[in-house]
C-alpha positions as CSV (number, residue, x, y, z in Angstrom):
1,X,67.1,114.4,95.8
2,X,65.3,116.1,99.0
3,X,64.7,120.0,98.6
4,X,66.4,122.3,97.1
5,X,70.5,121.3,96.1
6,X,72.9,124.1,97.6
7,X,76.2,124.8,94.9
8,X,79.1,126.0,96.9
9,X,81.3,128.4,94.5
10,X,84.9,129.6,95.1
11,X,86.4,131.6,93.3
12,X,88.8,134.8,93.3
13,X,87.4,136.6,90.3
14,X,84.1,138.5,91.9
15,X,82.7,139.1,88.4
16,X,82.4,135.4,87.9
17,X,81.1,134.5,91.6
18,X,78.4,136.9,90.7
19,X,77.7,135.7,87.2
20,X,77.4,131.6,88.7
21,X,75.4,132.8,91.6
22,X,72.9,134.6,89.2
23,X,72.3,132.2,86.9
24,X,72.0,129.2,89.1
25,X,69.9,131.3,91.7
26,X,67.5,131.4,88.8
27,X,67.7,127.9,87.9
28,X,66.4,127.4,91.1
29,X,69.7,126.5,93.5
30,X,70.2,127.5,97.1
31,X,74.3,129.1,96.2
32,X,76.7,130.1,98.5
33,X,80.2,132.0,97.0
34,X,83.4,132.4,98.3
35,X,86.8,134.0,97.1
36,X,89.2,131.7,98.7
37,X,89.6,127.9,99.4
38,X,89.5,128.1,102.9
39,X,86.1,129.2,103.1
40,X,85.0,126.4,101.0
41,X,86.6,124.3,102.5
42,X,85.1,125.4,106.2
43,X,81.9,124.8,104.9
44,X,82.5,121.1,102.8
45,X,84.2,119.7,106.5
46,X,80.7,121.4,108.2
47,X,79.0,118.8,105.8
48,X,77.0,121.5,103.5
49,X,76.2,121.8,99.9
50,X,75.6,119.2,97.5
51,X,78.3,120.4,95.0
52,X,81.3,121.9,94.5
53,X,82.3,124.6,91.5
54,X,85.9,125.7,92.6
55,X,88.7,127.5,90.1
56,X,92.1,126.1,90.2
57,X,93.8,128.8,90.7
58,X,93.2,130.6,94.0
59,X,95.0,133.0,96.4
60,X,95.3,130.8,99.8
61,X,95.7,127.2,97.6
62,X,94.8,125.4,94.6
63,X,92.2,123.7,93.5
64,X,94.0,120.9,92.5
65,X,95.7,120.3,96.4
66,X,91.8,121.0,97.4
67,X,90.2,118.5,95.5
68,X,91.6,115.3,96.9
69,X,91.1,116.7,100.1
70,X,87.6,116.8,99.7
71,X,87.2,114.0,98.1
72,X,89.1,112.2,101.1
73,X,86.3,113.7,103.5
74,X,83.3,113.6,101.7
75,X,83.8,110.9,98.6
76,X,80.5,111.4,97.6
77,X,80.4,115.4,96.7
78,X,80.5,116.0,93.6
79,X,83.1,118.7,92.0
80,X,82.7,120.9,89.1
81,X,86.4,122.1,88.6
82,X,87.1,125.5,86.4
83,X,90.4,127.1,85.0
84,X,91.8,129.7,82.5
85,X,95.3,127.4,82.4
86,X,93.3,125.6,79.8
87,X,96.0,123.2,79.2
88,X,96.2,119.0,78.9
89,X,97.8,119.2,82.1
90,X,95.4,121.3,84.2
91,X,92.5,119.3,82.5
92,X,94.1,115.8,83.4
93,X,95.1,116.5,86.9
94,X,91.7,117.9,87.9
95,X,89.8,114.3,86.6
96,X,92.4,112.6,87.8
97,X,91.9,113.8,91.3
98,X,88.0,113.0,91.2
99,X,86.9,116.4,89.9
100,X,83.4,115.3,88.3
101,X,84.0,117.2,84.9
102,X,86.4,120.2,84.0
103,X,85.8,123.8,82.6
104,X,88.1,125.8,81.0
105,X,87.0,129.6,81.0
106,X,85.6,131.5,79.9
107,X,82.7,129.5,80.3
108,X,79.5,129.2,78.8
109,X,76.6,129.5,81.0
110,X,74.1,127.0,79.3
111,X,76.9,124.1,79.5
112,X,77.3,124.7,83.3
113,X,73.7,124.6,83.4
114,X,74.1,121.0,82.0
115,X,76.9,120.1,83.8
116,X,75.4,120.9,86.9
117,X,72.7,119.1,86.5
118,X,74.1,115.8,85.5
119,X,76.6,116.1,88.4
120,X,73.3,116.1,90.6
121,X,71.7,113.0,89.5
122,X,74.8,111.1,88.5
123,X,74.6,108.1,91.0
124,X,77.6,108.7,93.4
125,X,80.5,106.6,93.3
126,X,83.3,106.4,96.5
127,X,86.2,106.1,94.0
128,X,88.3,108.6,95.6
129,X,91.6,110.4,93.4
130,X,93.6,108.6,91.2
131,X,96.8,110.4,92.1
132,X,98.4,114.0,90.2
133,X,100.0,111.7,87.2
134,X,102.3,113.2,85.3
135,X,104.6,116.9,85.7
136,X,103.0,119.9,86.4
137,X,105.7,121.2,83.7
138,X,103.4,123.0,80.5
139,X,106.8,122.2,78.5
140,X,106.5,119.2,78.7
141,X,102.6,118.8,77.6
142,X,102.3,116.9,74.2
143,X,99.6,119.4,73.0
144,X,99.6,122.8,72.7
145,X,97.1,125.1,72.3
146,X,94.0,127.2,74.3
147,X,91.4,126.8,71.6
148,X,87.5,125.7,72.2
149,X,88.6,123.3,69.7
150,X,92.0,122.1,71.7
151,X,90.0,122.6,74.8
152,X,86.9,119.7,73.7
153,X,90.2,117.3,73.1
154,X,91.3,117.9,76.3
155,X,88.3,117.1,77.9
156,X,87.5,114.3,76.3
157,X,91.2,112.8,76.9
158,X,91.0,113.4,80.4
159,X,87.8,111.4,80.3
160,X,89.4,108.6,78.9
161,X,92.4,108.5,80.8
162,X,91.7,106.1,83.7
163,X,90.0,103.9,81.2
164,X,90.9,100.8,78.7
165,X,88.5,102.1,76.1
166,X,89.7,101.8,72.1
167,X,90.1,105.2,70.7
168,X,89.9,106.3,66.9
169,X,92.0,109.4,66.1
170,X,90.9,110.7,62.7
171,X,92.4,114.1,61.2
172,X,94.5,115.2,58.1
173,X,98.3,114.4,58.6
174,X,100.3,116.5,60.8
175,X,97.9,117.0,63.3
176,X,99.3,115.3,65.9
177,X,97.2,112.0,66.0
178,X,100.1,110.5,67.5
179,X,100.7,112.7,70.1
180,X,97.0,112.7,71.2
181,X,97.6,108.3,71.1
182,X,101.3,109.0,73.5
183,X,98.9,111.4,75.8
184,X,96.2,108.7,76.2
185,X,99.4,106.3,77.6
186,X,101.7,108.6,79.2
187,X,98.7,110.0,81.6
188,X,96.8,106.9,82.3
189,X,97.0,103.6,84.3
190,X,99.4,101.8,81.4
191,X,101.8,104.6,81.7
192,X,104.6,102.4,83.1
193,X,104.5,99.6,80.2
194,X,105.4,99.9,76.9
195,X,103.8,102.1,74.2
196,X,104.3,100.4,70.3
197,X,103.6,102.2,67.5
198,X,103.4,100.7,64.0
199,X,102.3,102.4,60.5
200,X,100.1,100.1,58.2
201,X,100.9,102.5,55.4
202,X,105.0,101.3,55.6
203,X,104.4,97.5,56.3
204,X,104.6,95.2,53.2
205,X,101.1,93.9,53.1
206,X,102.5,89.7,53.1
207,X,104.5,91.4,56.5
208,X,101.9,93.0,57.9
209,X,100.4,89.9,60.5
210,X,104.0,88.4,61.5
211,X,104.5,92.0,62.7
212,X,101.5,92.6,64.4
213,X,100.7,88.8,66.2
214,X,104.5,87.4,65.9
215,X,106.2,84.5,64.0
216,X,106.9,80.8,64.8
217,X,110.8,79.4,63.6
218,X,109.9,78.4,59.9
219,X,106.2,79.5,59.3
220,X,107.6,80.8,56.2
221,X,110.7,81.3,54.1
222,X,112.9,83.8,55.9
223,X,111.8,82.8,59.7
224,X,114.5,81.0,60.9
225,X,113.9,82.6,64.6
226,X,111.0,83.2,66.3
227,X,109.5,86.6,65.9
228,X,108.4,89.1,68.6
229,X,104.4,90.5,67.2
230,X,103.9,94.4,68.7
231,X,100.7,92.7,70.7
232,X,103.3,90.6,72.6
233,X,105.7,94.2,72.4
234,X,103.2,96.0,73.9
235,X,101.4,93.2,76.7
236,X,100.2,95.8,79.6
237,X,100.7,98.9,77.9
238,X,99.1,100.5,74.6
239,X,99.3,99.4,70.7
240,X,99.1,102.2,68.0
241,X,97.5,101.2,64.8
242,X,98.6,104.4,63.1
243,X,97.0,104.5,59.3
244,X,94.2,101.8,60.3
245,X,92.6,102.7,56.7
246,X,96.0,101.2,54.4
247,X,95.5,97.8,56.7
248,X,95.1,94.7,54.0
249,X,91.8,93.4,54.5
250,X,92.9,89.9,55.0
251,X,94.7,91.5,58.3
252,X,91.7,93.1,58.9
253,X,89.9,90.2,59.3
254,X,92.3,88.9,61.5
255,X,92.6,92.0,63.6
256,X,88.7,91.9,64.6
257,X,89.0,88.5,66.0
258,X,91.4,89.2,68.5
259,X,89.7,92.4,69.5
260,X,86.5,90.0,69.7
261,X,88.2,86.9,71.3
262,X,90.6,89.1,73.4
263,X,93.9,86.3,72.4
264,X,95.4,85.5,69.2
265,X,97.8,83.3,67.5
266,X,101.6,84.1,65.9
267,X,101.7,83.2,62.4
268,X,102.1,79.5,62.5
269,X,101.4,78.6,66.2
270,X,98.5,77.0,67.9
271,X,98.6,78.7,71.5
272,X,96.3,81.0,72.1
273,X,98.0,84.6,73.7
274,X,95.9,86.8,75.6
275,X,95.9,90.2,74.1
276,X,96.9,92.7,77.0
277,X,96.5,95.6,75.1
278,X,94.9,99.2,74.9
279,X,94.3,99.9,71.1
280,X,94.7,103.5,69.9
281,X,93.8,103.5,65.9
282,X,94.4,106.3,63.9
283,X,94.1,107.4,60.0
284,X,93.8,110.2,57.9
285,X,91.4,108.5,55.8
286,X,87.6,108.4,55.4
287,X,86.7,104.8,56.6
288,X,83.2,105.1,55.7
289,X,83.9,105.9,51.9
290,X,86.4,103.4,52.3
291,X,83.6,101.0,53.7
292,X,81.6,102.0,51.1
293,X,84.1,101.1,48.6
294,X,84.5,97.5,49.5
295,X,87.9,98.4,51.6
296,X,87.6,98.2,55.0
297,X,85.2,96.4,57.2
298,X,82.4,97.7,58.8
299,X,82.6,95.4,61.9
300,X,86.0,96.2,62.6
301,X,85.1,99.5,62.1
302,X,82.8,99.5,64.6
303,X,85.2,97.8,67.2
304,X,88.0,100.2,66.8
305,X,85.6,103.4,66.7
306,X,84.5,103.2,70.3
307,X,85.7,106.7,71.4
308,X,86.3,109.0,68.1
309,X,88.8,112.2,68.6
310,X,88.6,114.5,65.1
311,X,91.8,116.5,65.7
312,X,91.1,119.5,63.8
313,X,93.1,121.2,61.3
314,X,95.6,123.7,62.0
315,X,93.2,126.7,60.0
316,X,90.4,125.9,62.0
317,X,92.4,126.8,65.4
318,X,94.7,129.5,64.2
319,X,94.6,131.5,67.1
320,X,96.4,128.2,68.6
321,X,99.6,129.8,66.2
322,X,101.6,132.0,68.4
323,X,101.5,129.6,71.2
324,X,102.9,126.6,68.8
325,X,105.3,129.0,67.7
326,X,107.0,130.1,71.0
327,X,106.7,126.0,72.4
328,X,108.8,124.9,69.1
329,X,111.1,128.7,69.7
330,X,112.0,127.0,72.7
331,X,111.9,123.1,71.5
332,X,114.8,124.3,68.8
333,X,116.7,126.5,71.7
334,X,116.6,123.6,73.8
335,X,118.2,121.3,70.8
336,X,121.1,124.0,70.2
337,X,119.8,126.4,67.9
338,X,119.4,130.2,68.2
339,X,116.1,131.7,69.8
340,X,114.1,134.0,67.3
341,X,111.3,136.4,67.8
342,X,108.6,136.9,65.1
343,X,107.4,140.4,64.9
344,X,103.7,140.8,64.7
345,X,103.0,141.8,60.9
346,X,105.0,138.2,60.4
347,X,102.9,136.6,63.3
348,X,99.8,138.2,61.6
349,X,101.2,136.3,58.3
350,X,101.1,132.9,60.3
351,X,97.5,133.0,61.3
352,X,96.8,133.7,58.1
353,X,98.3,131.1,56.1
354,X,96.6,128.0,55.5
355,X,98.5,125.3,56.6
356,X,97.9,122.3,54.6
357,X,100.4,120.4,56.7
358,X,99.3,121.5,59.5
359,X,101.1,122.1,63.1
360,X,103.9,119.6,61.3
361,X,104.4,121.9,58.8
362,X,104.6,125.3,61.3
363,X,106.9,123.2,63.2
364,X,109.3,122.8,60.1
365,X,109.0,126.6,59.5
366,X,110.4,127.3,63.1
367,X,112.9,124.8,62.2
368,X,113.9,126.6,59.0
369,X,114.0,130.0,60.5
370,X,116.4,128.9,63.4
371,X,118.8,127.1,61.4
372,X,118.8,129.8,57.8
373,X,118.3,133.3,59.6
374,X,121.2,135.2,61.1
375,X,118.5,137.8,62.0
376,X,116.7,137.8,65.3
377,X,113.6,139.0,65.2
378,X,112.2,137.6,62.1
379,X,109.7,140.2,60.0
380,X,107.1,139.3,57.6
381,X,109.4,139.5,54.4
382,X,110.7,136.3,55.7
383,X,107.6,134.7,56.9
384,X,106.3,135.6,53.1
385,X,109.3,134.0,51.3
386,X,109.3,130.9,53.2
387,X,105.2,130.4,52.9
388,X,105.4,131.4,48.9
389,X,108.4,128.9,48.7
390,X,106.3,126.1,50.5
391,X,103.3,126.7,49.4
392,X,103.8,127.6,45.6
393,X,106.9,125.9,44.1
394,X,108.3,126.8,40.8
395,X,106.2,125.8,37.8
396,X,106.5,124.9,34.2
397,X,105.2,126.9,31.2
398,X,103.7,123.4,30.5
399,X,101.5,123.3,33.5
400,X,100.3,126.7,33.8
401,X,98.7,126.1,30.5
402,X,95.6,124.5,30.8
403,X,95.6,122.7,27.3
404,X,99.1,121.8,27.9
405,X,100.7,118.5,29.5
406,X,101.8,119.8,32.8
407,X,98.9,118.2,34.5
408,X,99.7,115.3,33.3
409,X,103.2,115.1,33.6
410,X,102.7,117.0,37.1
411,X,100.0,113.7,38.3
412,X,103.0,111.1,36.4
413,X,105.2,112.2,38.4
414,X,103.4,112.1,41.6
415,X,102.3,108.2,41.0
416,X,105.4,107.4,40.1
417,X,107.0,109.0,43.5
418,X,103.7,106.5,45.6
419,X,105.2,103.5,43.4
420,X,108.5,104.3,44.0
421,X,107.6,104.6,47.8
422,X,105.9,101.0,47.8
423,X,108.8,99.2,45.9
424,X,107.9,95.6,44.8
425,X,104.5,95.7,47.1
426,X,101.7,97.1,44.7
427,X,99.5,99.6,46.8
428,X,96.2,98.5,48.3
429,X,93.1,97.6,46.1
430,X,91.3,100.7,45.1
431,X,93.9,102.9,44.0
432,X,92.0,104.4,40.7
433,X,89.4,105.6,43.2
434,X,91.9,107.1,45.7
435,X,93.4,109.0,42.8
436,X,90.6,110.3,41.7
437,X,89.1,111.3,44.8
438,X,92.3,113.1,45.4
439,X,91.8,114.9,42.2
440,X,88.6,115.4,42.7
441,X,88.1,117.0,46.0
442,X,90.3,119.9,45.6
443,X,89.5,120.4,42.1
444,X,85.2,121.1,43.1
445,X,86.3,122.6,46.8
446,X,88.9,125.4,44.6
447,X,85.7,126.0,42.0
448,X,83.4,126.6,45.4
449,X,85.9,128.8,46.3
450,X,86.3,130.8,43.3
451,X,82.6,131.1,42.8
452,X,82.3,132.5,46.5
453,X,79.8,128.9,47.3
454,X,77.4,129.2,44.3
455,X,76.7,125.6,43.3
456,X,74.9,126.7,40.3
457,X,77.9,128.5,38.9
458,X,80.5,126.3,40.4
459,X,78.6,123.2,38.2
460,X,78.7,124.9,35.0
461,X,82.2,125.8,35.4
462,X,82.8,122.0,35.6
463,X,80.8,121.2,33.2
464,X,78.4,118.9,35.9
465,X,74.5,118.6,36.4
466,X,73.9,120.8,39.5
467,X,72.3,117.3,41.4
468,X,75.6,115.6,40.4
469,X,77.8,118.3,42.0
470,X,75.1,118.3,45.7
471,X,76.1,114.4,45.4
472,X,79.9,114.7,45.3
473,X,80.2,117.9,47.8
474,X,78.4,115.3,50.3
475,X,80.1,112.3,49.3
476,X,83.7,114.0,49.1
477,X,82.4,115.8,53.0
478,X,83.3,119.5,50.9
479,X,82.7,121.8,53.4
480,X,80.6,124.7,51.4
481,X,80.3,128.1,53.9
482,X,78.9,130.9,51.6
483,X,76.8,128.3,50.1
484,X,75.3,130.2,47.1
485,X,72.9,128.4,44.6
């Protein structure tokens, strides 16, 4: 680029127009600043600057109206769009009409810095904006939540919008994995064909490929029609392969060719189909252990893990809790049942809970209190009651005695609740190892706990070589943060 790059800035907050102008003045940029869109816009239909950093929200219009605009006049400008309505929405809408990347404030300086810099030797493209896409309705956004964490998701899925890209969606269940797979369809190019879900973990393993590819008339016992796959279900729109890691190998296998060959075959045909499809994957599961283990193959692995989105879990973006809890307030008002307010001692209660089932589990809560409570404004009596209830059922004399049998009884009962769950069809190969790395993992991440992260105490409490227990925190992915010993 010839001389010195000139960043136009608008934006109504002075504090922040001095704050950009500063620190880009020092990284050697001509700036010029403005606290309204007209102004900018004077000066981008005057042909100056070489980028734009404009907020969203601003007194005379906004951003979002002003960025197509520009685009229209000047394709090849590049845009740096900001906003404090960090939502889904507000990041979508801003990609989708040609904003180069999307901020939410606050800010941090060094990543404008970076951003700023790659807009200016990004080659420029003429693709003007892809249209607004969706409601500008927050109620009807299919994430919630203002957290750095929320706010990388958002980014990244309004990346991968206006693309065919396959996505892996990994995080512990009840985090929404779905709902980040409906958000990749409903705001992208697909959005008018279909979106088909199907769960590997609730499929007969012998059913498994008739239901994903289809079924000839008689290419086995039972077909006497032919059968619709989800592929052919979902031609021109998106396939979810929720719970990737319970698929039967022999399906895997078959799986990878068609996202290799880009066609496949119904169970007992010969004609190739073309495979019109986005693929969304997602599992609660580590692959790579799984991988490991013999259990899932690396290839296909590597296929479906093109983009990967780690949702996190609800404890590592709590102050995301008040927000979910007012969206599902009004989800339940809107399905008939009485609004409630929690107070703040019981709010206080939320955010600090745990939440091993995540923002499913809050939303069941909310649930719970709309339907139970004739109260209402709900205090933190009830908030306590309902997370002791859920959290720390009833238990036997038996199991609270460590030389007892209420471990045992209390790990019968839970295999013979998966068994009863599968029916006739045996779970997957590998199921000693699952069990006991379900054991396992809690059993060594409680003792870290207990011992405040000292590995040298948490060992001899379980009775393991100190090398042994380095191996399995790393192995099991234990997150140790006092990390003693």
């Amino acid at each position: 680029m010839i001389g010195t790059p000139t960043i136009l800035i608008a934006d109504d907050d002075a504090a922040i127009r001095t704050v950009l102008q500063q620190a880009l003045s020092r990284a050697g940029y001509d700036v010029r600043v403005t606290g309204n869109a007209a102004t900018l816009w004077q000066w981008v239909a005057d042909g100056e600057g070489h980028l734009v950093i404009t907020d969203i929200v601003m007194p005379d219009e906004s951003g979002l109206d002003l960025i197509p605009r520009i685009r229209k006049v000047r394709p090849h400008l590049r845009i740096i769009a900001m906003s404090a309505r960090n939502t889904l929405l507000t990041a979508v809408k801003a990609t989708q009409r040609g904003a180069f990347e999307y901020l939410p404030k606050p800010f941090d300086l060094n990543e404008i810095l970076a951003v700023v810099r790659r807009a200016l030797e990004t080659p420029a493209d003429d693709g003007g904006a892809a249209g607004s896409g969706g409601e500008d309705d927050d109620e009807k956004l299919p994430l919630i939540g203002r957290s750095p964490a929320m706010q990388n998701i958002y980014r990244t899925l309004a990346r991968l919008m206006n693309t065919d890209l396959t996505v892996m969606i990994v995080g512990e269940s009840g985090t929404g994995k779905e709902l980040v797979a409906r958000a990749l369809h409903d705001f992208g190019p697909r959005r008018d064909r279909p979106f088909v879900a199907i769960n590997m973990a609730a499929i007969p393993r012998d059913l498994i490929e008739s239901e994903l590819f289809g079924h000839e008339k008689g290419a086995f016992t039972g077909a006497v029609t032919r059968g619709v796959g989800r592929f052919e279900q979902a031609s021109g729109g998106t396939l979810f392969l929720d719970e990737i890691g319970d698929m039967p190998l022999e399906a895997q296998t078959r799986l990878l060719r068609v996202l290799q060959e880009g066609e496949y075959t119904t169970v007992g045909g010969r004609t190739p189909i073309r495979a019109d499809v986005r693929i969304v994957a997602a599992t609660h599961r580590d692959l790579g252990q799984m991988i490991r283990q013999g259990l899932f193959r690396e290839d296909l692995y590597y296929r479906l893990n093109v983009v990967p989105i780690r949702l996190p879990p609800l404890r590592e973006r709590t102050e995301d809790i008040p927000e979910l809890v007012r969206h599902f307030v009004t989800q339940v008002v809107g399905e008939g049942l009485p609004s409630k307010v929690i107070d703040s001692a019981a709010m206080e209660r939320l955010v600090a809970h745990r939440w091993p089932g995540n923002v499913r589990e809050l939303e069941n809560l909310v649930r719970r209190l709309a339907a139970l409570y004739s109260q209402e404004t709900i205090g933190v009596e009830v908030i306590e009651a309902e997370l002791t209830g859920a959290s720390a059922a009833p238990v036997e004399p038996a199991a609270r005695d460590p030389g007892g049998d209420g471990l045992a009884q209390s790990v019968e009962r839970h295999l013979r609740d998966y068994f009863e769950v599968h029916g006739e069809d045996l779970p997957n190969p590998g199921l000693y190892e699952r069990v006991l790395r379900e054991v396992e993992r809690p059993l060594i991440r409680l003792t870290l706990d207990a011992t405040r992260g000292n590995q040298i105490r948490a060992a001899h409490v379980l009775g393991l070589n100190r090398n042994t227990l380095r191996k399995k925190i790393k192995l099991l992915d234990i997150p140790v943060v006092r990390g003693g010993g």
